[in-house]
C-alpha positions, 0 to 999 in steps of 0.5 A: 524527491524527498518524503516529508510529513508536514512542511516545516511552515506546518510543523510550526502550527501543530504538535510534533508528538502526532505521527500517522502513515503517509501515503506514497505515490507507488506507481509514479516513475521517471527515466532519463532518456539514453541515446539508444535506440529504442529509447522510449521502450527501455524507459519504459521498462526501467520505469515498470522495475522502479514502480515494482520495487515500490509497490512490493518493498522486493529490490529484487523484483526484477528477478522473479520469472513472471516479472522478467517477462512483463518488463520486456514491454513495460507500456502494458502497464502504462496508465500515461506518460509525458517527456520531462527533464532529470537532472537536466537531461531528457526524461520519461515521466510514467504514471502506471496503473494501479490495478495492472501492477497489483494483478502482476505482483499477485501472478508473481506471487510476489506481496504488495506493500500498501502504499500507507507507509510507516515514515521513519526519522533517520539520523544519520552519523558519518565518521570519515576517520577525521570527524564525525558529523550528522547528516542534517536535511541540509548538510550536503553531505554525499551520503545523504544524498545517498540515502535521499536517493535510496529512499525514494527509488525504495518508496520509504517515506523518510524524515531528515532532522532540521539541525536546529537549536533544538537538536544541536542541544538534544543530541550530538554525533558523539551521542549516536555513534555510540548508540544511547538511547536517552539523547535519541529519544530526547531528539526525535521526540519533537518529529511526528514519525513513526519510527527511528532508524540510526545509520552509523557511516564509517568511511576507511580507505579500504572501503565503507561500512553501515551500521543500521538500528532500527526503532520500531516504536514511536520515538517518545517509547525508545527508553520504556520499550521492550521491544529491541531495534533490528540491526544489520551491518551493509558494506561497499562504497557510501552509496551501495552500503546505504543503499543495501541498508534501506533495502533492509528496512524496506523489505522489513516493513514490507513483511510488517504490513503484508496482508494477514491470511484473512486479508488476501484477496477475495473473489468477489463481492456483492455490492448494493447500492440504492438512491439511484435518481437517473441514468448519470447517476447510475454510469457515474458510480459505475466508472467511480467503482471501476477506477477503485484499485480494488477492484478488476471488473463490475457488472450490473446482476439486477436493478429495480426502482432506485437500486441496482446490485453489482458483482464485483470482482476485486484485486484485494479484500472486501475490507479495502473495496468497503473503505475505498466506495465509503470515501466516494464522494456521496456515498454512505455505507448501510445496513442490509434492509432485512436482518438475517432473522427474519430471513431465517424465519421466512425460510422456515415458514416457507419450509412448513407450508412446503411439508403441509402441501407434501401432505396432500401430494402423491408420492409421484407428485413429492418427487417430481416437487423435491426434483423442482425444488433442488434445480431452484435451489442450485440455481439460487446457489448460483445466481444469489450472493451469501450474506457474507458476500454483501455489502449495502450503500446508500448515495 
């Protein structure tokens, strides 16, 4: 399978200077079938290891303690499965759940790499000490089905050029093997990427070796940029070295998009929602909320009238619970219905009336007051959600 932005009908239609993250299917694996007995179970956990190198951007995933445990019995995290056929065998398609996967990765103390992904154009150059050529998307050349492969068993949504007339008059094989970036940025220029990685391919009888630059910047900024490419060097047969390369890549945009310490999971939060006309209403938006990624569990705190507030405990941040029930079909984000200042000013009303009825109290009285006071106060504490906590929604 192969991650492309448009189909070539569209890229037809619409300006190739666009780019924008595409969105990977993290959670989606397929095994073939071996002879072994228990076949199906080790399918399963073969599947869990694809799916986790995925949603992490970690090719060794596989060897952190808490996974190693999860992997002995992958169907834990199975959200269904169907028999296929790969390659003309037998096969297991797995589709994994969300939630469980992400909960696992946060047990591991493992990151998660959002499943929006920067997708990268990749020219790729092969000298095999005969000729040099470029790896078109239909060449057939061994290493890029190599690299298609490694691409997507990484979940790095990648771009193969066309090898049109357009790019055969841009750029030539010459022109990347000697890394100028005036003809590479001419070339790549037309693709809506986000990003241009150069894979030089060397193929010698002792071995092969990939040299690997990546242009982290929009392929029309590769001469004006600052910013230099990161590099590596990968060695071994064609498919391990390339392999290992998109690894590196993988791992870079993983760290790259990592939640920043003010995005990691929070606790909890307080969701209100209001328009609420029925019963049907009310189950539907509570399963819609449950099946959010975001979210690990919802249960009702309080309903009145048309309005219900339900205390939400998330897998991730208030940013993405709030982006996820805003794209629900129906639903609209509000306002809270006070403002904060008219809170404050009640509370200091209620504050004054509280000290003009002390006044007239005993001491005894005042006492046995404040006590009452401070137990309502900390059951509020508890029972009531800070502002902060808060979101509102109108359906």
């Amino acid at each position: 399978m192969r991650y492309l932005v448009v189909p070539l009908v569209a890229l037809i239609l619409i300006p190739f200077t666009a780019s924008a993250k595409t969105t990977v299917d993290v959670y989606h694996a397929e095994v073939v079938l071996t002879n072994q007995k228990h076949a199906r179970s080790i399918a399963w956990g073969q599947g869990l290891e694809q799916v986790l190198v995925k949603a992490s951007g970690d090719a060794n995933i596989a060897n952190n303690a808490v996974v190693k445990k999860a992997l002995r019995d992958g169907s834990d995290y199975l959200a269904k499965f169907k028999y296929g056929t790969l390659n003309g065998e037998q096969s297991l398609d797995m589709q994994y759940n969300p939630k469980q996967i992400n909960l696992l990765l946060s047990q591991a103390n493992a990151s998660v790499w959002p499943k929006e992904r920067e997708n990268v154009l990749v020219w790729l150059v092969q000298d095999d000490d005969v000729e040099r050529q470029i790896g078109w998307e239909q060449s057939g050349l061994e290493s890029v089905a190599a690299l298609q492969t490694s691409a997507d068993q990484s979940g790095l949504p990648i771009t193969l050029p066309l090898g049109d007339m357009d790019d055969l008059t841009k750029i030539s094989a010459p022109d990347l093997w000697g890394s100028f970036p005036e003809p590479l940025e001419a070339a790549s220029t037309r693709y809506p990427v986000d990003s241009v990685l150069v894979l030089k391919v060397g193929q010698h009888a002792e071995g092969s070796e990939v040299n690997w630059q990546l242009y982290d910047v929009a392929p029309d900024s590769i001469t004006a940029s600052a910013k230099p490419p990161v590099t590596g060097v990968e060695t071994g047969d064609v498919a391990q070295a390339i392999d290992q390369a998109i690894d590196r890549v993988s791992a870079y945009y993983a760290k790259k998009n990592k939640p920043s310490a003010t995005q990691v999971a929070d606790d909890a939060v307080w969701a209100n929602f209001s328009g609420i006309q029925s019963a049907k209403s009310f189950f539907m938006l509570e399963k819609a909320l449950m099946a959010l990624e975001s979210v690990a569990t919802v249960q009702v705190h309080s309903a009145q009238g048309d309005s219900v507030t339900f205390q939400v405990q998330l897998l991730s941040n208030k940013a993405d619970f709030e982006k996820q029930v805003a794209e629900l079909k129906g639903v609209e984000q509000t306002t809270a219905p006070v403002e904060p200042s008219v809170v404050a000013q009640q509370t200091a009303a209620d504050q004054g009336s509280l000290n003009e009825l002390k006044d007239n109290q005993s001491t005894a009285d005042i006492k046995a007051e404040e006590t009452q006071g401070q137990e309502r106060q900390e059951a509020n504490t508890l029972n009531q959600p800070h502002a902060d906590e808060q979101l509102w929604f109108q359906l």
